[in-house]
C-alpha positions in Angstrom: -18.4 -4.8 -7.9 -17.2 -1.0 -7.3 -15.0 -2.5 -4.6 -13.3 -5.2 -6.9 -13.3 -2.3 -9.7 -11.6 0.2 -7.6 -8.5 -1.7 -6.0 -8.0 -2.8 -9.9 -7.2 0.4 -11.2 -5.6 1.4 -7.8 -2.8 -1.0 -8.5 -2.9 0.0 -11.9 0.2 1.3 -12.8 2.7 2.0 -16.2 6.3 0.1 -16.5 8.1 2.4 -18.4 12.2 2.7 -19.0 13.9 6.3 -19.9 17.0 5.4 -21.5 18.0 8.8 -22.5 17.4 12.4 -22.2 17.2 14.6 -24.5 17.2 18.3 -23.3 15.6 20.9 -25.8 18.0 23.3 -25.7 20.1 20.9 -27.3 17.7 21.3 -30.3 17.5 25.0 -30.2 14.9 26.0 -27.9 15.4 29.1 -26.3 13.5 30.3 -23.3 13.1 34.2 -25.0 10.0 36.1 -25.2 10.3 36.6 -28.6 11.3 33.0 -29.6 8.7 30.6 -30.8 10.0 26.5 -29.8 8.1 24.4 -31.5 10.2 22.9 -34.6 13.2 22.2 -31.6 10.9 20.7 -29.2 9.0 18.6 -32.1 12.7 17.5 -33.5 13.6 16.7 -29.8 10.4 14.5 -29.7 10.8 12.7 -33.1 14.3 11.8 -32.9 13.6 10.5 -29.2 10.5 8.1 -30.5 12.7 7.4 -33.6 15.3 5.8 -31.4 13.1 3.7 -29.4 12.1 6.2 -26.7 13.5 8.3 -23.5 13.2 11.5 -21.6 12.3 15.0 -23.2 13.2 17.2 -21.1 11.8 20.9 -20.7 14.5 22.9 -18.5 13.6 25.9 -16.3 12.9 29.0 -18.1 9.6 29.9 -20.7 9.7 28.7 -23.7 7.2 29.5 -26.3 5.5 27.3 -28.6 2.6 26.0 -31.1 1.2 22.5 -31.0 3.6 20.1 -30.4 2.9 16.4 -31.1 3.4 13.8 -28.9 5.1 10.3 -30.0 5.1 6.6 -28.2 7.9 5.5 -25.5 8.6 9.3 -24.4 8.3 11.0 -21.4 7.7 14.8 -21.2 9.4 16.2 -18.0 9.1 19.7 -16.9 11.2 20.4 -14.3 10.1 23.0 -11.3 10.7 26.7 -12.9 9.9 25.7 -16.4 7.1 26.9 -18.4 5.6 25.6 -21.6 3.7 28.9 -22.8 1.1 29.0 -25.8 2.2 31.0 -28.6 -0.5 34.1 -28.9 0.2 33.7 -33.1 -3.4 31.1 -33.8 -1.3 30.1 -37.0 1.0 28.4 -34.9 -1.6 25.8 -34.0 -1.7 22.5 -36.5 -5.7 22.1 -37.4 -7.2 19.1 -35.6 -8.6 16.6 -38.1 -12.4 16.1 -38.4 -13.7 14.1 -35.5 -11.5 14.8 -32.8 -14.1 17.4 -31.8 -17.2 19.1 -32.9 -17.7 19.3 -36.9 -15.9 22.3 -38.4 -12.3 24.5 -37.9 -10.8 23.5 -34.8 -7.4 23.7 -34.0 -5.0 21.8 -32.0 -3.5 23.3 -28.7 -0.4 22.8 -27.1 0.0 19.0 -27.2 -1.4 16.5 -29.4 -1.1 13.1 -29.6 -3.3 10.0 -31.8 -2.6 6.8 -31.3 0.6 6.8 -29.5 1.3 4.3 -26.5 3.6 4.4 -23.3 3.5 8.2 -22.8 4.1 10.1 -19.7 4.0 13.9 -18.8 5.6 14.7 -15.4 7.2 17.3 -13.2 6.9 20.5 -11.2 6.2 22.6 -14.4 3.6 24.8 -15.8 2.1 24.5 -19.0 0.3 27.9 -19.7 -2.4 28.3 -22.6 -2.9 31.8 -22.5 -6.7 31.6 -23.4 -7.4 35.2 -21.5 -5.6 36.8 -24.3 -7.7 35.5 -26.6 -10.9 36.8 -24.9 -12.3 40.0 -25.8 -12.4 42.2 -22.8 -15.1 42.6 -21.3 -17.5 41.5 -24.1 -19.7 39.0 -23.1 -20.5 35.8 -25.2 -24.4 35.0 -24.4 -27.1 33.0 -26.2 -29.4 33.6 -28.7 -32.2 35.5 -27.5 -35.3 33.5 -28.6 -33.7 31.3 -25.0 -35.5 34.2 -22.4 -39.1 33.3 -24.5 -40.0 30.6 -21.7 -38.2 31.7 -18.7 -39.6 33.6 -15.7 -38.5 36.7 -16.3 -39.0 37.2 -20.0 -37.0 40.7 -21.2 -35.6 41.0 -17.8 -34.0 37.8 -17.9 -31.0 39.0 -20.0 -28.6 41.5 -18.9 -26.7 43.0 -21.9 -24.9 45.8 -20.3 -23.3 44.2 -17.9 -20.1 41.4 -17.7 -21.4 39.5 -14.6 -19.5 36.6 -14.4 -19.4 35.8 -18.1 -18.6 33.9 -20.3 -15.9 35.9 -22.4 -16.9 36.6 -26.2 -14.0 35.4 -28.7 -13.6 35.2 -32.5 -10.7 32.0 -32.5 -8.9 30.1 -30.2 -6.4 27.8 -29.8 -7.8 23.9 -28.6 -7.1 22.1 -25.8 -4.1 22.4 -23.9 -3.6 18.2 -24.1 -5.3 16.2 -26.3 -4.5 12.5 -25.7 -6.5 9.9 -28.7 -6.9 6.4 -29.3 -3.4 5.5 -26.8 -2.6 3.7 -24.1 -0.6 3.6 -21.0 -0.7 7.2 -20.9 0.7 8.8 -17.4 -0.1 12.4 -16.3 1.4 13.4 -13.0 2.1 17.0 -10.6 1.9 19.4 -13.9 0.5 23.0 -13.3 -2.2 24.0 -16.1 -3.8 27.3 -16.3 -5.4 29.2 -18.7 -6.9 27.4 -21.1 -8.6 28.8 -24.1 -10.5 25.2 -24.5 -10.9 21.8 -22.4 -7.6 21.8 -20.8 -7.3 17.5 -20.7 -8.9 15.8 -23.1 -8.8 11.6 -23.3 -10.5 10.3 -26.3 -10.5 6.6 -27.1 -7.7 5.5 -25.0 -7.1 3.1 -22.0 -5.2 2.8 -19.5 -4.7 6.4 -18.7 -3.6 7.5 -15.0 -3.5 11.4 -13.8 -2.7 12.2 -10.6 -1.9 15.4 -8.3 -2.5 17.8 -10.9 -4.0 21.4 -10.7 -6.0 23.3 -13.3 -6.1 26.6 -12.9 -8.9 28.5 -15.8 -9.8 31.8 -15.8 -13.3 31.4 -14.9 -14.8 33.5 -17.5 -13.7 31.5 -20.2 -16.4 29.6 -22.1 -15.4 25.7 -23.1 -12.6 25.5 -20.5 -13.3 22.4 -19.5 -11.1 20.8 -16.7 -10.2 16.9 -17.2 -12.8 15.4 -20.2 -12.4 11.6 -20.7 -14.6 10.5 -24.0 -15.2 6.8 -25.0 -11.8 5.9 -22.7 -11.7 2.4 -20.6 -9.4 1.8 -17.1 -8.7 5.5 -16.4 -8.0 6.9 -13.0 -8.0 10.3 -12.2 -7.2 10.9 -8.6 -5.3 13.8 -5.8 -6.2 16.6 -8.1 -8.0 20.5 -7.9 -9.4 21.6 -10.9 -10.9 25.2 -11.5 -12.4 25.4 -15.0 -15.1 27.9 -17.1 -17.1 25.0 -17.7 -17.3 21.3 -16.7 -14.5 20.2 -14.4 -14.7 16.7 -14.6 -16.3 14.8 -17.2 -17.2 11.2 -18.6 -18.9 11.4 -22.6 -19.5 8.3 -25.2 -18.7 10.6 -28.4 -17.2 9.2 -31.0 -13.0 10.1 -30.8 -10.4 10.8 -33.5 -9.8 8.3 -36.9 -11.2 4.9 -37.4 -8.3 3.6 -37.9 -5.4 3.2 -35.3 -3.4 0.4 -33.4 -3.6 1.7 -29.7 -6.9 2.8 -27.6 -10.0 1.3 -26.3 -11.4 -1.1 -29.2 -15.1 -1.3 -27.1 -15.4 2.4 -28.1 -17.4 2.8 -24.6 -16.8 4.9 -21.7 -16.2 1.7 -18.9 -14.2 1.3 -16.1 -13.5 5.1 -15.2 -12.7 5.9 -11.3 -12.4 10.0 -10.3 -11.2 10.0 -6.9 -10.2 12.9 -4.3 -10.4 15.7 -6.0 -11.7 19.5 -5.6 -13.1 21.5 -8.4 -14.6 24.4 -9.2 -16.9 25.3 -12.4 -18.9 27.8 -14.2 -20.7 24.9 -15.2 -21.0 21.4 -13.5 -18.7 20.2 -11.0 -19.3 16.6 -12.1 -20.7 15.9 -15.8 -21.5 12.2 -16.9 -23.1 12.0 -20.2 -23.4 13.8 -24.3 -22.0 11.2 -27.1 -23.4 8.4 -29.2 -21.3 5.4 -27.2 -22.4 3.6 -23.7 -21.2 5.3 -20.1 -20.9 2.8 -17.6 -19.2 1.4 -14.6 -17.6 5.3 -13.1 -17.1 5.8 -10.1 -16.7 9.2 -7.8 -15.4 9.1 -4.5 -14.1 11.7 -1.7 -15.0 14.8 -4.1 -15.4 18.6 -3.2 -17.7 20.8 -5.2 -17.6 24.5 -4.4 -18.5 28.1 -5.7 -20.2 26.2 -9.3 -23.3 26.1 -11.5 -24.5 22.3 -11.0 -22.7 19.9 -8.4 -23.6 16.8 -10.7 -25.1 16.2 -13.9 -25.8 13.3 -15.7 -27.1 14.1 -19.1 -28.6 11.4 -21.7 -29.4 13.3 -25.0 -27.7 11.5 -28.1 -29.7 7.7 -27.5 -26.7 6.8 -25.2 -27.3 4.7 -22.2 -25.6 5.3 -19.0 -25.5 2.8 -16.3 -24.0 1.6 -12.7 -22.7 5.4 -12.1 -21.9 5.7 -8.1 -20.8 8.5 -6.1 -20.0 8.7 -2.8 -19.0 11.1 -0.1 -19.6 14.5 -2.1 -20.3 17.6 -1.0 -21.7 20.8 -2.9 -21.8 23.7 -2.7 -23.5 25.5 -5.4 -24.7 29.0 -6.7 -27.0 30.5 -9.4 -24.6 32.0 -12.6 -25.2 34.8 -14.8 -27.3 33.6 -17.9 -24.6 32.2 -20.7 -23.6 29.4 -18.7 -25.7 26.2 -18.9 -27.3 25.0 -15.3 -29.5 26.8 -12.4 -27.7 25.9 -9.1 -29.1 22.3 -9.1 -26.7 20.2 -6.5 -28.0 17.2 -8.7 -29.1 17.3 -12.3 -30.5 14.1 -14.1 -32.1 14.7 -17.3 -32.9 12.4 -20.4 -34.5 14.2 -23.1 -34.1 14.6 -27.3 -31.5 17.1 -27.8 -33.1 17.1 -31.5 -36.5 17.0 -33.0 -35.7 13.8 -34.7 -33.1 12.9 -31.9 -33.2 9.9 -29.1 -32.8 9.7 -26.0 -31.0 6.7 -23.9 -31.8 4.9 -20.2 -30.2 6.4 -17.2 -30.2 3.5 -14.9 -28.6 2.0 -11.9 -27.2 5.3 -10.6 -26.3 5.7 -6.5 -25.6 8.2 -4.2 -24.3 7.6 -1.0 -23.1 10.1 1.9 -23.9 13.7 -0.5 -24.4 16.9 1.7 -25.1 20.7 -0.2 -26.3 23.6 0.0 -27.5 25.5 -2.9 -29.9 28.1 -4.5 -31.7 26.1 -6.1 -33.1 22.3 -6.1 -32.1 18.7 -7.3 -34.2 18.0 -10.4 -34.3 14.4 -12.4 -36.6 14.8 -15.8 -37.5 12.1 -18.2 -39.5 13.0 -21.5 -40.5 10.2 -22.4 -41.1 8.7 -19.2 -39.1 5.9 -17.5 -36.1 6.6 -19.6 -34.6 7.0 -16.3 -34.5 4.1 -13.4 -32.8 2.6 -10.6 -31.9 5.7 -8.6 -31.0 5.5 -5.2 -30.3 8.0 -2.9 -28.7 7.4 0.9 -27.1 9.7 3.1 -28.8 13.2 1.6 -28.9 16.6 2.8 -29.6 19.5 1.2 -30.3 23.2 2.2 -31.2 25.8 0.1 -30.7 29.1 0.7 -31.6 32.3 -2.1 -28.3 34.4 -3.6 -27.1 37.3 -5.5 -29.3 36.3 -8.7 -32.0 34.2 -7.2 -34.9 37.0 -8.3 -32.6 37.7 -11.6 -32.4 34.1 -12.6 -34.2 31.8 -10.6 -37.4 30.4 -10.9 -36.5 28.1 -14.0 -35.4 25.1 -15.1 -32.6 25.1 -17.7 -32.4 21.3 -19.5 -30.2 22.3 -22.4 -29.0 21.3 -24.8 -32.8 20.5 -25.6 -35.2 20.2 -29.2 -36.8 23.0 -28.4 -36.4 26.4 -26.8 -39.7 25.7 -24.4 -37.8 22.8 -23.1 -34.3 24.5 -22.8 -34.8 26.9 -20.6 -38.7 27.6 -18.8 -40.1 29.0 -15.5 -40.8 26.3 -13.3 -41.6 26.4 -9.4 -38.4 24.6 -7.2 -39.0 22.2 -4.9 -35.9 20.6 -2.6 -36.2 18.3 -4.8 -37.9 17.4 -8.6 -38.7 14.3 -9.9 -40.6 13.8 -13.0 -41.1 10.6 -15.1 -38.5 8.6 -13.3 -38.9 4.5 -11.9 -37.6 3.1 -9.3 -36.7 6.1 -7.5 -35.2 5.1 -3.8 -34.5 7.3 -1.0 -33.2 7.0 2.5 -32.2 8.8 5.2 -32.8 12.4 3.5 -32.9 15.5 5.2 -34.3 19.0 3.4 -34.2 22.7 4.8 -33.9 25.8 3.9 -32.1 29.0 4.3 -35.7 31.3 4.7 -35.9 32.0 1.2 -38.2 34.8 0.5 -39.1 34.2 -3.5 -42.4 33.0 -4.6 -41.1 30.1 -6.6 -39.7 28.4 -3.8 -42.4 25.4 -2.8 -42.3 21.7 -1.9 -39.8 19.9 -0.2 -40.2 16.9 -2.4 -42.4 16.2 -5.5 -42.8 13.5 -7.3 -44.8 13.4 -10.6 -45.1 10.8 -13.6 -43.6 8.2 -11.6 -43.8 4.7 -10.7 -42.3 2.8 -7.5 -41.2 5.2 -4.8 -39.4 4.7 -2.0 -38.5 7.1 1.0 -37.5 5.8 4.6 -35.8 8.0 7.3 -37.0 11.3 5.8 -37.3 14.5 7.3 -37.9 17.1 4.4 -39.3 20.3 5.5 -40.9 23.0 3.2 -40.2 26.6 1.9 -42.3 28.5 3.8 -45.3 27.9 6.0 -48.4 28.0 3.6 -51.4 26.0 4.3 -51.4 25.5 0.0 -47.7 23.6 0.5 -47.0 20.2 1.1 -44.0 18.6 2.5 -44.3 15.9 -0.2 -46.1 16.5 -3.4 -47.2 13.2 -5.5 -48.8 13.7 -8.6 -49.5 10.8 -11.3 -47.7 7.9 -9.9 -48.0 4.2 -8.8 -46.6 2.4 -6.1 -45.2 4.7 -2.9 -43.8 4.0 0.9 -42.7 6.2 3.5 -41.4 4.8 6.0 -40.1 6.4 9.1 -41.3 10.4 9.1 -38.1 11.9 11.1 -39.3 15.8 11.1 -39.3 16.9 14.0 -42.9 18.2 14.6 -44.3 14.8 12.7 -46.4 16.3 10.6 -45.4 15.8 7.2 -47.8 17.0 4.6 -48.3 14.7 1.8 -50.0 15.5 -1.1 -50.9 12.1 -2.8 -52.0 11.2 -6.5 -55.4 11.7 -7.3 -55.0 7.6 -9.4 -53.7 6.3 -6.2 
């Protein structure tokens, strides 16, 4: 199925024809510091659509501008010197209507387009938000502190006084540098973004979307800076691109996107059909996010992708009664690292979590999920979590290694598990012991040809290699998963309220695997 699913959207491609060009100086754009562009390049942009389409083209130089919004049959070209620059003025930016993104005063960003079809966005160009100079320096943004209540460290958990590596405090910002809704045949191809005071791509609702050999470039301090965030969009394929973001870098959500009404964009209102393909990212955050939004996630694939220097490698994340199913990746590697507290994640290479998000919230199946050919080496360990149990099922595992190793903030901020967004402050963030590898209330849980060590980690919180509790059919061939440290109160393999278990094949090299077994065996 993956195969058939992936040479689809390979040959997927967008027939457009450029009839004419229309150059914005022509309209009165000026590249000037003190010049803002976005009436000319707007007027550019409407009379182009009004006149059945054609090619807008941005000239070298820097031109300054608000939000401009995008129309059907045009295609954006920047050519190579030429730089699209957010305007530092916030009134500048249109206000994004209700539902394009979380409830209250947002505004728009550079581009914005809603139901608009046969769009493309090319060329050697730059398009800069500016979102450092909406920081405040050296403030720090951090969370409320009723979080520290259940973590290890308690008062210490915090640091106050110092920056670290963020996030950035603000008071406003402009949106997302591109926001793409309910459209189709979108193309995105070879632009340059950087410094986005929000996501930087954003695909709601649309399908038929292709980006390709692209680089995002975020200051890394910058809350929200998402990297390339498709939301409820079918037959999209993001491939050839590096993406450095302050949060997420490359994302798949079911919320809800833009008006109910429209005449372009993905009528299933599901995330299906989605393929993320060669690609290197960095994130204060996770490297790979799957999951958030009220709509189904199915059918994504990741392929030939490069995690390094981030929060979380991968996280899939069921919290508003959304179900997300047949999610593969293969041939990942991760490298990740424990953050400064403000940024969401604890160094987990792999994060799978299906919990309320709300007290009266529910929470949908993760199911069918597979890993194949995934190497890292982090500070901390892989953690799947279900409450209730067996909201999470199918997971398969083959071709695994991890190492972990202890870092700059290991005795700061280690020792805990962080699951928000969560009900509950006791479930958001709380001192747990880390294994290798965490499994709790998860079925059908599959794993071959895994390999666990570690980096001689000194820290008390540091145990099994592999525990397994609340569970029901486990499988593990071709294992050899070693411990944290020799203690005769550590096992290798740590099973603990479960049904239903095979090893098969102990690989370690001394062959003598400790396994802890459940007492209801």
């Amino acid at each position: 199925m993956y195969r058939i699913l992936f040479t689809f959207l390979l040959h997927f491609y967008f027939s457009f024809t450029w009839s004419q060009t229309y150059n914005i100086i022509d309209y009165g754009a000026k590249p000037e510091a003190d010049f803002i562009n976005t009436n000319a390049i707007n007027s550019a942009i409407n009379e182009c659509s009004s006149k059945g389409g054609g090619k807008i083209l941005i000239p070298k130089g820097e031109f300054i501008t608000g939000t401009i919004h995008l129309k059907s049959n045009i295609h954006l070209h920047l050519e190579q010197g030429a730089v699209l620059i957010g305007s530092l003025n916030i009134e500048d930016y249109d206000i994004m209507p209700e539902g394009y993104y979380y409830s209250g005063k947002n505004y728009m960003g550079i581009l914005f387009g809603n139901d608009i079809t046969n769009v493309s966005i090319s060329g050697a160009g730059t398009i800069d938000g500016q979102g450092t100079s909406f920081m405040i320096e050296n403030t720090r943004f951090s969370p409320s502190i009723e979080e520290r209540e259940y973590t290890l460290q308690k008062e210490e958990y915090r640091d106050t006084l110092l920056l670290e590596d963020g996030p950035l405090k603000f008071i406003e910002r402009p949106g997302h540098i591109l926001t793409v809704s309910n459209s189709e045949n979108i193309s995105i191809k070879d632009i340059f973004f950087i410094d986005s005071p929000k996501w930087t791509i954003r695909v709601g609702g649309s399908e038929h979307v292709k980006i390709s050999d692209i680089t995002i470039k975020n200051n890394l301090l910058i809350p929200n800076s998402d990297g390339i965030h498709i939301t409820s969009s079918n037959f999209v394929n993001v491939s050839d691109s590096t993406v450095i973001a302050g949060d997420d870098a490359l994302i798949v959500t079911g919320f809800i996107s833009g008006n109910e009404n429209y005449t372009f964009g993905n009528n299933s209102k599901e995330a299906n059909n989605i393929i993320f393909d060669n690609c290197i990212v960095t994130s204060k955050s996770a490297g790979i996010r799957v999951g958030y939004g009220e709509k189904p996630i199915k059918n994504v694939i990741f392929n030939d992708i490069i995690i390094t220097d981030s929060n979380r490698g991968i996280g899939i994340f069921s919290r508003d009664d959304s179900s997300i199913s047949n999610v593969y990746f293969s041939n990942i590697m991760i490298e990740t690292r424990l953050h400064s507290d403000g940024w969401w994640g604890k160094s987990e290479p792999i994060h799978i979590s299906a919990i309320p998000s709300s007290t009266k919230g529910k929470t949908g199946m993760i199911s069918k999920i597979i890993f194949n050919n995934v190497s890292a080496e982090s500070e901390s360990g892989i953690v799947i979590y279900s409450e209730p149990e067996n909201k999470i099922e199918k997971i398969k595992m083959n071709g695994l290694i991890v190492k972990i190793k202890e870092g700059k903030y290991t005795e700061k901020y280690g020792g805990n598990f962080d699951l928000r967004p969560a009900a509950s402050n006791k479930k958001g963030i709380f001192q747990h012991n880390i294994p290798a590898f965490y499994a709790r209330g998860v079925k059908d849980l599959e794993l071959d040809d895994i390999s666990i060590e570690w980096g001689n980690p000194k820290a008390s919180f540091f145990t099994h290699g592999l525990e397994v509790e609340n569970f029901e059919n486990l499988i593990v061939r071709n294992f050899n998963i070693d411990i944290a440290k020799r203690n005769k109160n550590l096992d290798n393999i740590k099973l603990k309220q479960g049904k239903n278990y095979i090893f098969i094949n102990d690989l370690s090299f001394d062959k003598k695997t400790k396994i802890s077994y459940p007492q209801n065996k």
